[in-house]
C-alpha positions in Angstrom: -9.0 117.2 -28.8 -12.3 118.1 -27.9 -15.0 118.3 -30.7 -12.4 119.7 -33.2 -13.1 120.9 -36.4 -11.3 118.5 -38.4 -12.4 119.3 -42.2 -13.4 122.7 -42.4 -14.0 122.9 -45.8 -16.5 119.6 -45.6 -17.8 121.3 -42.2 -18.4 124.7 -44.7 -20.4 122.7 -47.4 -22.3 121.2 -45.3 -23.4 124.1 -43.4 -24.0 125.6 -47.0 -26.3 122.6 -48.1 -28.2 123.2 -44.8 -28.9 127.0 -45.5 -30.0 126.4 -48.7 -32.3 123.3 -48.2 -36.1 123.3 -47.1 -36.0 124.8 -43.1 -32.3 125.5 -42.2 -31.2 125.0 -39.1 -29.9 128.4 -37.5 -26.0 127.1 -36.9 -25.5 127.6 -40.5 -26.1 131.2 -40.6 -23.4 132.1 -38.0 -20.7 129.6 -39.3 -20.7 130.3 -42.9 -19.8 133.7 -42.6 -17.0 132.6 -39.4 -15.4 130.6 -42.1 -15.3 132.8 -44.9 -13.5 135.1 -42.1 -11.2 133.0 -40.7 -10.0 131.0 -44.0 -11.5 133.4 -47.0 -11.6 131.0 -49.6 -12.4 127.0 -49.9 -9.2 127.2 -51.7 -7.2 127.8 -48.3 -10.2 125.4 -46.5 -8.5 122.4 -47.8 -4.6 123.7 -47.7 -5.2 124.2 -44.1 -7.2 121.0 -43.1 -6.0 118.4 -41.0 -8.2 115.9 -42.5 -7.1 116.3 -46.3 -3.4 116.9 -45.3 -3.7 112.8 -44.0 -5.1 111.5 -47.3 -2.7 113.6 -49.3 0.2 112.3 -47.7 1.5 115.3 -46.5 3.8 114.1 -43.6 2.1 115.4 -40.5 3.3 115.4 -37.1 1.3 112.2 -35.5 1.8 112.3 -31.7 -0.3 110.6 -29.4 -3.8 112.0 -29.4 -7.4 111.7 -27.7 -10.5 112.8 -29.4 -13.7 113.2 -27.2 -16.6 113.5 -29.1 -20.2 114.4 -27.7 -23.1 112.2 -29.0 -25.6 114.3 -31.6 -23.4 117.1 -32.4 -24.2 117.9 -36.0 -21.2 120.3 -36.1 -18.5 117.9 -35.9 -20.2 113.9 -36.4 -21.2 114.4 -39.4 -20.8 112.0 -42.4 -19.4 113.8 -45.0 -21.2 113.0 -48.3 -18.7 114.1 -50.7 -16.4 111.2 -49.1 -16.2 108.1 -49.9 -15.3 106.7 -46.6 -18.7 105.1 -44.9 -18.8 106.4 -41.2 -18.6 110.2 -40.1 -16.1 112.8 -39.8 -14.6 111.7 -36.4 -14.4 107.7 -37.6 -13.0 109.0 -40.8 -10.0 111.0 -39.0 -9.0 108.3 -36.9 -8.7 105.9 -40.0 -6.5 108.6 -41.9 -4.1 109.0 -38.6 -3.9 105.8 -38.0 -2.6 104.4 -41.6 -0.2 107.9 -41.2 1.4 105.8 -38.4 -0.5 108.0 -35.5 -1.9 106.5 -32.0 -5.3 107.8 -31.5 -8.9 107.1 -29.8 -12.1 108.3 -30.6 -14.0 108.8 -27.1 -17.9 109.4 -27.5 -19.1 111.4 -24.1 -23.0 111.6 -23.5 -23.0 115.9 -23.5 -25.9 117.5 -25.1 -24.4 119.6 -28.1 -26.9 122.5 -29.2 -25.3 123.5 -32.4 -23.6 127.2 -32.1 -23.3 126.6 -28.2 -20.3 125.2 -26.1 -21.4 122.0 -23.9 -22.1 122.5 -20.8 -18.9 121.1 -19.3 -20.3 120.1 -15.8 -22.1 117.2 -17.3 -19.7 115.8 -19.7 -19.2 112.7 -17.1 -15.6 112.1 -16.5 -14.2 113.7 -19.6 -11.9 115.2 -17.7 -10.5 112.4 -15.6 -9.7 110.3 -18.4 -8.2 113.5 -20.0 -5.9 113.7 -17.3 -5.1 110.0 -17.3 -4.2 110.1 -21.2 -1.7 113.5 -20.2 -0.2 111.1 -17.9 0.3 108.2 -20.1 1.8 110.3 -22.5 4.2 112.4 -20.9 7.7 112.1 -19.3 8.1 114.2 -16.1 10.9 115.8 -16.1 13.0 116.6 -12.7 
């Protein structure tokens, strides 16, 4: 996974917080209305969310997974203060796969997030190698 939105309906309160505080940032603006597109009601935020399907139980498929998170991005490492859990968003997935009998790692990558934007992929540092190495651990070739 690569900077996945993993709580969409936390993701969409925040972002409303944001707009309605003292000098918004502009990502808010454009994501608020993506979400009420894409999902239509909070309501159907948290039926479809990964991270709320883990602390409700639901059983989830858990293979292995890789998250690779860049440093700063507001959008996804977040802490998310209607949660009681104490780190952010990413720190908080991992705990709920884990106890839901998943294999995962939390990979931070120094790539400068501006929020709205993609990364620029040609300086996440070797993302992509140790991608390719966790494909490879994780898969049976078949011949």
């Amino acid at each position: 996974m690569s900077w996945p939105v993993i709580n969409p309906l936390s993701r969409y309160r925040l972002a409303r917080r944001l707009l309605a505080g003292a000098n918004p940032p502009e990502w808010p603006k454009s994501i608020i209305p993506r979400h009420d597109a894409y999902w239509l009601s909070e309501v159907n935020m948290a039926e479809g969310n990964p991270m709320l399907a883990l602390e409700r139980g639901e059983k989830v498929a858990t293979p292995p997974a890789v998250w690779f998170q860049g440093r700063g991005d507001l959008l996804h490492d977040y802490k998310d203060v209607e949660a009681s859990f104490p780190g952010n968003e990413p720190q908080r997935f991992v705990a709920n796969y884990r106890k839901a009998g998943g294999e995962i790692t939390l990979e931070y990558i120094d790539a400068e997030r501006h929020a709205g934007h993609s990364p620029d992929l040609s300086k996440t540092g070797d993302m992509f190698e140790r991608m390719g190495a966790f494909v490879c651990r994780h898969i049976e070739v078949s011949r």
